[in-house]
Backbone as CSV, one residue per row, in Angstrom:
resi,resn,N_x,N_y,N_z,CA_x,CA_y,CA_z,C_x,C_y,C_z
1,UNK,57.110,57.158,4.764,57.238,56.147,3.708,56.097,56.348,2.708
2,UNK,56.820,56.435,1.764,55.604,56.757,0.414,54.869,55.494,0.125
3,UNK,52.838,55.921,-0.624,52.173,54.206,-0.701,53.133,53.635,-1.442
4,UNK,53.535,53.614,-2.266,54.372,52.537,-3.035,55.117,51.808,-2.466
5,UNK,56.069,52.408,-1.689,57.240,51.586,-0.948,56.366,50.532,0.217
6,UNK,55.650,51.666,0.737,54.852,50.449,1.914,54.021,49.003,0.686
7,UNK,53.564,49.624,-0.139,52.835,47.902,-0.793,54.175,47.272,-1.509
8,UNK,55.369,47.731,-1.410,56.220,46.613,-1.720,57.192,46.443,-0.352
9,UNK,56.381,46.683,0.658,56.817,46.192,2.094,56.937,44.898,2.739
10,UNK,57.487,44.739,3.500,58.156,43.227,4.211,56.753,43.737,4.837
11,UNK,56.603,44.257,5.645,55.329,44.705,6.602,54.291,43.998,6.198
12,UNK,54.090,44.904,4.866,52.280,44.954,4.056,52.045,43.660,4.140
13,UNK,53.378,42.586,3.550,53.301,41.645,2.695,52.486,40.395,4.011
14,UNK,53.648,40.753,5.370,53.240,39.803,6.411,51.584,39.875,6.478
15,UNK,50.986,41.241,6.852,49.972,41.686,6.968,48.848,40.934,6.062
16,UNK,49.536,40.505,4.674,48.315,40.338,3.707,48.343,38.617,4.006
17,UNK,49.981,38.175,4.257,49.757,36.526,4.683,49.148,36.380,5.865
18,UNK,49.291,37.586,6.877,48.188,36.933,8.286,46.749,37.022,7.949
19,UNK,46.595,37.805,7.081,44.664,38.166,6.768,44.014,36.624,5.968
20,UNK,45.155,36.416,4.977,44.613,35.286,3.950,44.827,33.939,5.418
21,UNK,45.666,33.955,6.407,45.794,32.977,7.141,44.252,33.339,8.231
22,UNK,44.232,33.924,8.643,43.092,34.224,9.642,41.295,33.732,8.336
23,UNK,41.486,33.670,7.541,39.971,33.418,6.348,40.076,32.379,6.267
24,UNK,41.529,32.216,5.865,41.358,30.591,5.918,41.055,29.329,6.735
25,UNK,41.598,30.047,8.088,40.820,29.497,9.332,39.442,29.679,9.645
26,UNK,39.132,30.861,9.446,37.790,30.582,9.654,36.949,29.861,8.771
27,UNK,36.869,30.499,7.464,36.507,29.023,6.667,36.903,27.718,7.121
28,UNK,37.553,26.867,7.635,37.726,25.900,8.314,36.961,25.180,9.024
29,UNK,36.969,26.315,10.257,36.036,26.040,11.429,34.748,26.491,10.711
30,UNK,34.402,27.316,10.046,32.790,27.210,9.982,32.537,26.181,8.959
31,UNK,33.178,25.625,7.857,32.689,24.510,7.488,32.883,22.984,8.470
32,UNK,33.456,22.827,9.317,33.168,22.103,9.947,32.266,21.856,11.097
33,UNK,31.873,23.187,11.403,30.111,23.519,12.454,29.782,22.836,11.708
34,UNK,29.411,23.457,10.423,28.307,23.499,9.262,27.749,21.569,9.241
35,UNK,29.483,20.949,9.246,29.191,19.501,9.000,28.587,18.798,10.746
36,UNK,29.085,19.353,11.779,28.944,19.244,12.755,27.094,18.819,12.943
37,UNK,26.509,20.694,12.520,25.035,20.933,12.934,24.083,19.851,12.023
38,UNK,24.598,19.626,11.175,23.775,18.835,9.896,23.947,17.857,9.673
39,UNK,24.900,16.820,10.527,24.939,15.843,9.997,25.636,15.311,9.244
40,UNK,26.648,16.082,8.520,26.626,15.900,6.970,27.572,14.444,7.348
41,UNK,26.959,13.253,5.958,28.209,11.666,6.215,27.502,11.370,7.249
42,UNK,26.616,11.307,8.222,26.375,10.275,9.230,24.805,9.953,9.001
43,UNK,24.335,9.057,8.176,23.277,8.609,7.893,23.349,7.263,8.166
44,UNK,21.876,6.845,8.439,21.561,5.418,9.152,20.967,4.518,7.853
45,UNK,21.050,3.393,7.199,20.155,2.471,6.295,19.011,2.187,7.193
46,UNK,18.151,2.767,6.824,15.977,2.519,7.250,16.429,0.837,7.051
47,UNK,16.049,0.249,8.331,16.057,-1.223,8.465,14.346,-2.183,7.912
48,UNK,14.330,-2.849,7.342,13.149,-3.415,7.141,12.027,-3.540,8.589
49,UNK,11.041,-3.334,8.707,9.978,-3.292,8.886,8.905,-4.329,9.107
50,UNK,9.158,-4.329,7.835,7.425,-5.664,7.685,7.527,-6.597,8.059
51,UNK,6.333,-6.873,8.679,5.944,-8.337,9.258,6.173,-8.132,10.761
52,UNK,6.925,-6.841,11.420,7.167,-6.641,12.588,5.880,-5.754,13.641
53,UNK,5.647,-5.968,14.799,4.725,-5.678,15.586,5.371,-4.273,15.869
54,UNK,4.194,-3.284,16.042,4.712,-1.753,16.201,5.402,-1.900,17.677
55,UNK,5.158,-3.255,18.885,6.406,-2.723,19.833,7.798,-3.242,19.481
56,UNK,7.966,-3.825,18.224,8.955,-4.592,18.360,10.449,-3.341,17.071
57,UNK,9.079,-2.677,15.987,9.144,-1.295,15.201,10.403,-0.453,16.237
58,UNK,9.408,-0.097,17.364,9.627,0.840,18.664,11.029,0.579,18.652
59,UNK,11.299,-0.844,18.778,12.609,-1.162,20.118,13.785,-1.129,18.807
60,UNK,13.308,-1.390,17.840,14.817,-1.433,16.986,14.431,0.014,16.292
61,UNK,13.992,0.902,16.005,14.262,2.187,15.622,14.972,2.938,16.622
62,UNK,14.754,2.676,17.641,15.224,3.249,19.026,16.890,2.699,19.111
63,UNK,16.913,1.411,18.947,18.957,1.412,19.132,19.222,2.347,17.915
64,UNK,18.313,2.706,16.509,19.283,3.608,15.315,18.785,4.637,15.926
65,UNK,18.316,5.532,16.989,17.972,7.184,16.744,16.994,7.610,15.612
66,UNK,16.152,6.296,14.912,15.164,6.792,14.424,13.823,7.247,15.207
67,UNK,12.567,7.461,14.842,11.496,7.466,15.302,10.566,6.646,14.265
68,UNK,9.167,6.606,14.764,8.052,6.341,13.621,6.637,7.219,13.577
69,UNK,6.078,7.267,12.830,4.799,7.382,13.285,3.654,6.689,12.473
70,UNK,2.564,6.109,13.463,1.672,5.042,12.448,0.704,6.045,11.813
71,UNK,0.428,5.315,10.594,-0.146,6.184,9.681,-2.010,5.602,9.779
72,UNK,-2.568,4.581,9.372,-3.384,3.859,9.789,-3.084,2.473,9.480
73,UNK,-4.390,1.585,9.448,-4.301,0.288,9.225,-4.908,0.026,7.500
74,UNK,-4.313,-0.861,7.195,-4.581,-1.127,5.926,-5.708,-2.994,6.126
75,UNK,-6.423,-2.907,4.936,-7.655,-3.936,4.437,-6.515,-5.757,4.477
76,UNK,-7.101,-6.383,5.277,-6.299,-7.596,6.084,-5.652,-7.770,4.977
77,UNK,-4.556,-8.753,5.183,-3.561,-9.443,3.806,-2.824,-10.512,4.423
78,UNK,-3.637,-11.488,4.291,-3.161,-13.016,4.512,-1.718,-12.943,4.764
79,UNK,-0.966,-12.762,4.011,0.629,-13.029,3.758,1.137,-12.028,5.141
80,UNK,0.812,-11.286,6.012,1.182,-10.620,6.950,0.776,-11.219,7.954
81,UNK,1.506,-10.782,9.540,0.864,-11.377,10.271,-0.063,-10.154,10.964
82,UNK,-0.880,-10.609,11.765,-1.866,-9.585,12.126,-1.087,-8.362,13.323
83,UNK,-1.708,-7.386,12.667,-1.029,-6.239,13.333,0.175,-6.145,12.981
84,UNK,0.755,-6.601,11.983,3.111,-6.140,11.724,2.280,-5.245,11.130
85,UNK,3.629,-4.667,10.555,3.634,-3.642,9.346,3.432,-4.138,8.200
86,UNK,2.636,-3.444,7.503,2.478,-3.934,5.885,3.237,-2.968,5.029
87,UNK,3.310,-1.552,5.559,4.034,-0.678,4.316,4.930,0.393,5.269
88,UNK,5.892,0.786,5.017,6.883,1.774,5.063,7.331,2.931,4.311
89,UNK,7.463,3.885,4.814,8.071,4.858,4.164,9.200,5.902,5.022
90,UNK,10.295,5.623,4.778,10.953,5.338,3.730,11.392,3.763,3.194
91,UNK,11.544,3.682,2.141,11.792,2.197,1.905,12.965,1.409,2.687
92,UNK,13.006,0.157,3.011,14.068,-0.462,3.431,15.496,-0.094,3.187
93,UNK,16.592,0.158,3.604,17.976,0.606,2.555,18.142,2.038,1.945
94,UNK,16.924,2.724,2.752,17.121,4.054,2.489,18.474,5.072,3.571
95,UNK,19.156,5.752,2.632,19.946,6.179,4.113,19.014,7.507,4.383
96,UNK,18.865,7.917,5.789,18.115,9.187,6.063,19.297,9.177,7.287
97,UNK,19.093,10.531,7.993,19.585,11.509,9.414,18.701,11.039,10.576
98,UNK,19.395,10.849,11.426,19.352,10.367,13.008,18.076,11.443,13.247
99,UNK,17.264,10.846,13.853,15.897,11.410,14.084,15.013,11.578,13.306
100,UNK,15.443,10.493,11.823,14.506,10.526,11.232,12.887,9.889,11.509
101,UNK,11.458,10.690,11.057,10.752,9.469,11.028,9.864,8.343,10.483
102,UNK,10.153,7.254,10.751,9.500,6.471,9.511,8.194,5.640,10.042
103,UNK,7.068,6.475,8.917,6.072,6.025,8.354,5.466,4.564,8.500
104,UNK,4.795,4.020,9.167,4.286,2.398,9.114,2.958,2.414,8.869
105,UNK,2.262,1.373,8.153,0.895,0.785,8.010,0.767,-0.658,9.089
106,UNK,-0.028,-0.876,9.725,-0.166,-2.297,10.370,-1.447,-3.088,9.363
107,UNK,-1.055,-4.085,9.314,-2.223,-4.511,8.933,-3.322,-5.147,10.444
108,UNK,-4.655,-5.354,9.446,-5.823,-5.205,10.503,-5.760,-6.700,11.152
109,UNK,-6.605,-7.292,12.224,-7.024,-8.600,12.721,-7.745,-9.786,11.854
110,UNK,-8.188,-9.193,11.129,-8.649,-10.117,10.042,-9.535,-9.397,8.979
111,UNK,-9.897,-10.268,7.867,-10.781,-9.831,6.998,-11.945,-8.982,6.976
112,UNK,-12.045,-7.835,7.008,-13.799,-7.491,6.727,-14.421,-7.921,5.948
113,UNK,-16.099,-7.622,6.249,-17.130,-8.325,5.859,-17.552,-7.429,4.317
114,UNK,-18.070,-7.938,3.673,-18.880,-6.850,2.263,-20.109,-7.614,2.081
115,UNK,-20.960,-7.010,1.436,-22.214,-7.630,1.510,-22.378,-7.783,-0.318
116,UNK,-23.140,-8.410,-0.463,-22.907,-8.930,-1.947,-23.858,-8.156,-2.868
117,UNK,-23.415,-7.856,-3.908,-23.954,-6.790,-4.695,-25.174,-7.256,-5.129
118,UNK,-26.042,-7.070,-6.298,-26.937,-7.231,-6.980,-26.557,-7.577,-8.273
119,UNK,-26.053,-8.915,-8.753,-25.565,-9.430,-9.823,-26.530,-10.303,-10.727
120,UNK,-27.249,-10.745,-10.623,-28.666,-10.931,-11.046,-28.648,-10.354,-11.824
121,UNK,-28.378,-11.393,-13.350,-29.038,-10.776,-14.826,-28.029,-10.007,-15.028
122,UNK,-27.246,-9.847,-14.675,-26.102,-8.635,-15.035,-25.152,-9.923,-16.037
123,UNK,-24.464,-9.409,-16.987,-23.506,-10.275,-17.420,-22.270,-10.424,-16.885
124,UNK,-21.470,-11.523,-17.232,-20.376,-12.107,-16.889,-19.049,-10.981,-16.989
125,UNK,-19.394,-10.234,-17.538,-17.681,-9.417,-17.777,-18.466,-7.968,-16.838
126,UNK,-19.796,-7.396,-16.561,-19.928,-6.853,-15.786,-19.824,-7.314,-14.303
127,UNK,-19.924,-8.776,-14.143,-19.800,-8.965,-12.765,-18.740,-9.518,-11.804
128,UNK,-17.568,-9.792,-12.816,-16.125,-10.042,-11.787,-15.564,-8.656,-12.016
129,UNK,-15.625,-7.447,-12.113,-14.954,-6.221,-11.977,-15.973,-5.688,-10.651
130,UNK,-17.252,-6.092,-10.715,-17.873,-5.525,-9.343,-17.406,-6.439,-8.646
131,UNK,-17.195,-7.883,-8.560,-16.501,-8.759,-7.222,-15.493,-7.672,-7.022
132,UNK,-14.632,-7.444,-7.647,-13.009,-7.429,-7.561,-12.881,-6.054,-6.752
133,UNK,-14.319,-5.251,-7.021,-13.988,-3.822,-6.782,-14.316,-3.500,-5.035
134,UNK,-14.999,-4.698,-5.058,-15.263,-5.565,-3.638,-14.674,-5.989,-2.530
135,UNK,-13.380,-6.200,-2.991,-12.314,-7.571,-2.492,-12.552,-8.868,-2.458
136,UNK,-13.645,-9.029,-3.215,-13.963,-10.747,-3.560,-13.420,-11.149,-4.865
137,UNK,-13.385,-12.581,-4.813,-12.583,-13.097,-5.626,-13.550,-14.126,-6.898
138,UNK,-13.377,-13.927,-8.067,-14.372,-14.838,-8.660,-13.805,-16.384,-8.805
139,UNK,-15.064,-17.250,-8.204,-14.706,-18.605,-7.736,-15.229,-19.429,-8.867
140,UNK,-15.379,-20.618,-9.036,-16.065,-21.386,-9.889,-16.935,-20.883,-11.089
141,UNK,-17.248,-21.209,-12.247,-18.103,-20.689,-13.310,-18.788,-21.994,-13.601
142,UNK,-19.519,-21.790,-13.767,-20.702,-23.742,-14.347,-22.027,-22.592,-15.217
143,UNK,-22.060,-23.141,-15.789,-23.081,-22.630,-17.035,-24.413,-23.994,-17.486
144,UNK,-25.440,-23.453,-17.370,-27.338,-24.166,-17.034,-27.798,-23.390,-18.704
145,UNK,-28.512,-24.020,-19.477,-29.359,-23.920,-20.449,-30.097,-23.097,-19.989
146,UNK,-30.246,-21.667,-20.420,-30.688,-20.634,-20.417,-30.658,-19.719,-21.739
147,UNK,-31.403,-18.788,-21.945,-31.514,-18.089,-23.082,-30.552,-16.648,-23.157
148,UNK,-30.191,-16.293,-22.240,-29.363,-15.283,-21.979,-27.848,-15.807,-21.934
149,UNK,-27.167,-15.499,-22.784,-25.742,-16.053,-22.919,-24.395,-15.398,-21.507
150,UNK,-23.911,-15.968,-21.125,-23.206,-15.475,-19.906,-24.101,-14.516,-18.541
151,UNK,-25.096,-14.774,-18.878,-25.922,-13.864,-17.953,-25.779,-14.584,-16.530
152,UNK,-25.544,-13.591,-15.235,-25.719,-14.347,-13.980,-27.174,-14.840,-13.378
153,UNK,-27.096,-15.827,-13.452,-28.254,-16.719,-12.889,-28.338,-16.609,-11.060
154,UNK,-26.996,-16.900,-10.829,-26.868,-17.248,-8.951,-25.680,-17.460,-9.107
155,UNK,-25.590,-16.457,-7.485,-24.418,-16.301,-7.102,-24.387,-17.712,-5.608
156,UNK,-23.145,-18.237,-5.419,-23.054,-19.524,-4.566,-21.582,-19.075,-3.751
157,UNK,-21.751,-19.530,-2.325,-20.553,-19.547,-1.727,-20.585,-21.157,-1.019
158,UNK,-19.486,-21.488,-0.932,-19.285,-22.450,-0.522,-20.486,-23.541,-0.121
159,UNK,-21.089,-24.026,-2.089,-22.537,-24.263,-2.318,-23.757,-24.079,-1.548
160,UNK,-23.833,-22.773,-0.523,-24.991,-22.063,-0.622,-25.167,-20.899,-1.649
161,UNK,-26.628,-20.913,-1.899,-27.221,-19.861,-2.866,-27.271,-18.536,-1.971
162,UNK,-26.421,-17.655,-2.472,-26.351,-16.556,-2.179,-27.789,-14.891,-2.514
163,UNK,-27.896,-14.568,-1.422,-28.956,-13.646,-2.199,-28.131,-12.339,-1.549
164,UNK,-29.072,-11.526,-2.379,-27.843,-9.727,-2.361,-28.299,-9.137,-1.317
165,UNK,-27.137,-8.511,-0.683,-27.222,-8.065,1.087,-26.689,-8.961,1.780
166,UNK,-26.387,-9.836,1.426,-25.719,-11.253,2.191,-24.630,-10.698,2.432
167,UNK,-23.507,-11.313,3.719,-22.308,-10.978,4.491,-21.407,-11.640,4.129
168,UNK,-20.057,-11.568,3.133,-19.330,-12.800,3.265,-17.954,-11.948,3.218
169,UNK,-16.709,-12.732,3.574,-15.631,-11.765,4.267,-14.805,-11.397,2.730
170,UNK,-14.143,-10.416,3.100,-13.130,-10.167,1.754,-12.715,-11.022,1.370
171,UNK,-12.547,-11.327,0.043,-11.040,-12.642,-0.540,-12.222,-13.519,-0.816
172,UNK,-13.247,-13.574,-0.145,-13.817,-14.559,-0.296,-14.489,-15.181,-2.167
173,UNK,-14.210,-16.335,-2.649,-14.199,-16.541,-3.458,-15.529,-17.151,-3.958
174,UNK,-16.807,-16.269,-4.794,-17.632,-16.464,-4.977,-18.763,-17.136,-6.466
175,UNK,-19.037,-18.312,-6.335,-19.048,-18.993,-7.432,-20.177,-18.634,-8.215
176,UNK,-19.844,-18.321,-9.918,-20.924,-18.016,-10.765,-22.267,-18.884,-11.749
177,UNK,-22.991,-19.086,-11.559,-23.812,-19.897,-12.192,-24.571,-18.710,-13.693
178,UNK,-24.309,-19.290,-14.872,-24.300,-18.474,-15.769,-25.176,-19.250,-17.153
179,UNK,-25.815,-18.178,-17.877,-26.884,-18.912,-19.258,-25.560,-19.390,-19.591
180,UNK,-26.240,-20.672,-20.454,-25.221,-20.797,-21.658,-25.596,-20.342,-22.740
181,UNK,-26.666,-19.717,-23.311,-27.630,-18.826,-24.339,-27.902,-20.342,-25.063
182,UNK,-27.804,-21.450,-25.130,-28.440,-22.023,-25.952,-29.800,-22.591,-25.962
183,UNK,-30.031,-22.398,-24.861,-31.552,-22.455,-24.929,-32.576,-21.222,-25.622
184,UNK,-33.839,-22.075,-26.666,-34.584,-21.094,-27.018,-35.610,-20.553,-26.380
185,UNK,-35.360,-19.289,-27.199,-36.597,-18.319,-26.371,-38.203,-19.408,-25.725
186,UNK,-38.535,-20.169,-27.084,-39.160,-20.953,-26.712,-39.529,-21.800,-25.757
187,UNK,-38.315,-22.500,-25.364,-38.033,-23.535,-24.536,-38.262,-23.148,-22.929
188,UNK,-37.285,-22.037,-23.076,-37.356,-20.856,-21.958,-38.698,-20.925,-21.465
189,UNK,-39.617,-20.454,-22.509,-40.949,-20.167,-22.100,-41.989,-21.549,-21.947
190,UNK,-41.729,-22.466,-22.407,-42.072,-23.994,-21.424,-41.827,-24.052,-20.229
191,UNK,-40.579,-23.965,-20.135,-39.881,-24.413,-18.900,-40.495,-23.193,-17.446
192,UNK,-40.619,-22.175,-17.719,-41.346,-21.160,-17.113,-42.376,-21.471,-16.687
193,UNK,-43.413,-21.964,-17.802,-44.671,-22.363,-17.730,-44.622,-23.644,-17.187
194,UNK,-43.994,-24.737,-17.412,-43.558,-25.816,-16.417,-44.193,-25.877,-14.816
195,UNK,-42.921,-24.664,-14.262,-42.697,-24.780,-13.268,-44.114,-23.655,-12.137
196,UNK,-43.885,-22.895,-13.171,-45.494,-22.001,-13.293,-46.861,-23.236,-12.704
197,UNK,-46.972,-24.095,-13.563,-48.188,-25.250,-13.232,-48.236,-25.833,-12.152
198,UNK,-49.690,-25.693,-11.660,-50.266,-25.798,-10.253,-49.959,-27.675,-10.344
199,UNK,-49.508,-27.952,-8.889,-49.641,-29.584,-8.706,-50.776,-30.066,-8.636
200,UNK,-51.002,-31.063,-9.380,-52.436,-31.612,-9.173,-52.372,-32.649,-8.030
């Protein structure tokens, strides 16, 4: 049989529909391994987190086939309870793959301590960016006849006079006593001399 006649063969023709049938099966089955090995369509929504205790994290990542791992503890935050989670990653409503793992922060047992800067004579717009940079909070302002306008006079916590090196906890809200500049240089220098003079 000459090539021609065979490629316009009943034969050839079966031959070329079993080859395109045999690819097409396999393409089949290997895209469905493919979806098999990977996952593909079976993702879990990352369940919220916060406010939860890392054994409690444990027990509900565990019914989804997630995992976690803690990352450290983050600087206390009232609005949490001690030891949940404060931060996650991935976010809540994220879909991820079975064995994924997600990221937690706990927050700490309570507030740490900071010791109080050296604000003395420093002015008013230099010294609530050093509170703040602190984790303290600026509390009360009251302003005394002085010659220096907004200048810090004394620092006060919960009306004790505070001196620098002192211990007081984060958040803590610390009150400013400040010139009002209207006093004169002059006056200033009475009042100095005032208090300067020996008691008789």
């Amino acid at each position: 049989m000459s090539l021609g006649k065979y490629l316009t063969s009943r034969v050839f023709l079966m031959q070329i529909l079993a080859a395109f049938a045999i690819v097409a099966t396999l393409g089949y089955l290997f895209m469905h391994w493919l979806t098999f090995t990977t996952d593909h369509g079976h993702e879990i929504a990352v369940p919220d987190l916060r406010k939860l205790t890392e054994e409690q994290v444990q027990n509900k990542l565990d019914e989804l086939d997630l995992d976690y791992i803690l990352l450290d503890s983050v600087d206390f935050r009232s609005d949490f309870p001690q030891f949940s989670v404060v931060e996650q990653d991935p976010t809540p409503g994220t879909k991820v793959k079975v064995g994924r793992k997600i990221y937690i922060k706990l927050n700490t047992s309570g507030f740490s301590s900071v010791r109080i800067p050296d604000l003395i004579e420093k002015t008013y717009r230099e010294a609530v960016p050093t509170l703040k940079a602190l984790g303290l909070d600026e509390g009360t302002v009251t302003y005394v006849p002085n010659l220096g306008k907004d200048m810090v006079l004394e620092m006060r916590f919960k009306g004790r006079n505070l001196k620098v090196g002192d211990k007081v906890l984060k958040s803590s809200k610390i009150d400013l006593v400040l010139g009002d500049g209207k006093m004169s240089y002059q006056e200033q220098e009475n009042a100095v001399d005032t208090l300067a003079a020996p008691i008789e």
